[in-house]
C-alpha positions as CSV (number, residue, x, y, z in Angstrom):
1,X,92.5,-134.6,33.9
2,X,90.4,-135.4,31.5
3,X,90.3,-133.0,28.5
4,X,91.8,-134.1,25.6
5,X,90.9,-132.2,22.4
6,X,92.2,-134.8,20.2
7,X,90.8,-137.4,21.6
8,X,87.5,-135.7,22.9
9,X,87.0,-132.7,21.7
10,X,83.4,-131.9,21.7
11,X,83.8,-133.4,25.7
12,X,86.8,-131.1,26.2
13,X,85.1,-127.9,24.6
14,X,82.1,-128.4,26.8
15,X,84.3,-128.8,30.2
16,X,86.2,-125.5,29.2
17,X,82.9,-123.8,27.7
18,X,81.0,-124.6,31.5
19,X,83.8,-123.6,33.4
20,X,83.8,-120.1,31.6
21,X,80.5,-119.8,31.1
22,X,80.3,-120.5,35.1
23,X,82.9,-118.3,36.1
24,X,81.2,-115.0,34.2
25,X,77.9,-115.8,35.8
26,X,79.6,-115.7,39.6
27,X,81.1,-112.3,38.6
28,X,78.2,-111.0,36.8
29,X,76.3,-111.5,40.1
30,X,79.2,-110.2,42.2
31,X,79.1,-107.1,41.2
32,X,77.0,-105.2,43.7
33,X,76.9,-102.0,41.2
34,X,75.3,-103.7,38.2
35,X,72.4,-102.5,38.6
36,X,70.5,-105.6,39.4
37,X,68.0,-106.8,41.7
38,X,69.5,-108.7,44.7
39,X,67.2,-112.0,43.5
40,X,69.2,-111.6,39.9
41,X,72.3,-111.5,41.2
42,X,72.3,-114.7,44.1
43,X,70.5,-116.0,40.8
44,X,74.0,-115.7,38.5
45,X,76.1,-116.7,41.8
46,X,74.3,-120.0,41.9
47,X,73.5,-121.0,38.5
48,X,77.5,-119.9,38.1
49,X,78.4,-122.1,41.0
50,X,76.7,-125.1,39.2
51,X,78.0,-124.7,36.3
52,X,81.4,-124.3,37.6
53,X,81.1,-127.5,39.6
54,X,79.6,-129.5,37.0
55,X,82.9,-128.4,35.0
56,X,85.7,-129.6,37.7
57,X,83.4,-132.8,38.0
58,X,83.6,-133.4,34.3
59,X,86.9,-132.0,33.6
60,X,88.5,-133.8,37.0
61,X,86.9,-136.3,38.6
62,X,84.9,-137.9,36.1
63,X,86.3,-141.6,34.9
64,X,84.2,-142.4,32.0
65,X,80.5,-143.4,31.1
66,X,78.1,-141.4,30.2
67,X,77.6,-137.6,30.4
68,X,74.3,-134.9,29.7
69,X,75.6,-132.2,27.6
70,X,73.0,-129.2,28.4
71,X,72.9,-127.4,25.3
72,X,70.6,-124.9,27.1
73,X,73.1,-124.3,29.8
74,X,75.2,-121.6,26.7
75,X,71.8,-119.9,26.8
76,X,71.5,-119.0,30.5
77,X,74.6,-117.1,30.3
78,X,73.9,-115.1,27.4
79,X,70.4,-114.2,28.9
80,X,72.5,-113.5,32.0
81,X,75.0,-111.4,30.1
82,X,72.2,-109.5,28.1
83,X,70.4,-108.6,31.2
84,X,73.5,-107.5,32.9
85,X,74.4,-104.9,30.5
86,X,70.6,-103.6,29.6
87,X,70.3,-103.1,33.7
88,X,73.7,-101.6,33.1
89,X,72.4,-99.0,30.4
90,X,69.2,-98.3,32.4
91,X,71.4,-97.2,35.5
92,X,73.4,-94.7,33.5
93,X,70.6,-93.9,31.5
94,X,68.6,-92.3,35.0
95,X,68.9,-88.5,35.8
96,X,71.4,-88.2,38.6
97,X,69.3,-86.9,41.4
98,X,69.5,-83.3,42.4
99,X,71.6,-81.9,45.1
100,X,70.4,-79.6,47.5
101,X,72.4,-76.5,47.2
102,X,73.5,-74.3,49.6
103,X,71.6,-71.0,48.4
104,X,69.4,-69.0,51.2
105,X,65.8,-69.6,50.3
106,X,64.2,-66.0,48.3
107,X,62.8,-64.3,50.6
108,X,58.9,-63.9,51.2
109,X,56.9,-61.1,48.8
110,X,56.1,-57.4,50.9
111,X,52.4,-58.5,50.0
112,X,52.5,-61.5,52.1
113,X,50.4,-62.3,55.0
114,X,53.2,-63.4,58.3
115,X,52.0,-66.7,60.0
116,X,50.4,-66.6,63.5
117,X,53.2,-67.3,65.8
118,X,52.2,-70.1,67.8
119,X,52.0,-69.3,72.0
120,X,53.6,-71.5,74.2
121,X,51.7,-72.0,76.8
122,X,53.2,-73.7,80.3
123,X,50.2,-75.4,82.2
């Protein structure tokens, strides 16, 4: 394993930062009742997926050398994480829809003119 926060620290915050950052994203987009798109949500299972595998890589298999620390990559999951709970606060902000209720319709004014029945005729 390769975090060592005396030795590394900035290295081993980064490993642990991508692997939670990675994992929030994957749940984010598998929720189904979030309240976003399909396309956002395979979006946040694969940028979570990368970022998870890019932390295992880093935190287990890597031996050394040199490593790209995406700064950027602690936006995505913010944007993610904002969009998740504005899509969340637009879904419980809609009406519910109406229910049909089980009332007889009123019935037709005395006034009224009936409609022509319509003649079946066999042929």
């Amino acid at each position: 394993m390769n975090l060592d926060f005396s030795v590394e620290p900035l290295f081993s915050w980064y490993v642990v930062l991508l692997l939670i950052s990675g994992v929030a994203m994957v749940g984010i987009g598998a929720v189904a009742s979030s309240g976003l798109s399909a396309g956002w949500r395979v979006f946040n299972v694969i940028a979570g997926v990368g970022f998870v595998g890019y932390g295992i890589y880093l935190g287990f298999i890597f031996e050394g050398g040199t490593y790209i620390i995406f700064f950027k990559a602690f936006i995505l999951p913010v944007l993610m994480i904002v969009n998740f709970v504005r899509s969340l606060a637009n879904r419980s902000n809609k009406p519910a829809p109406v229910q049909a209720s089980m009332v007889a319709p009123a019935p037709a004014p005395a006034d009224a003119v009936p409609a022509p029945a319509a003649e079946n005729q066999v042929h």
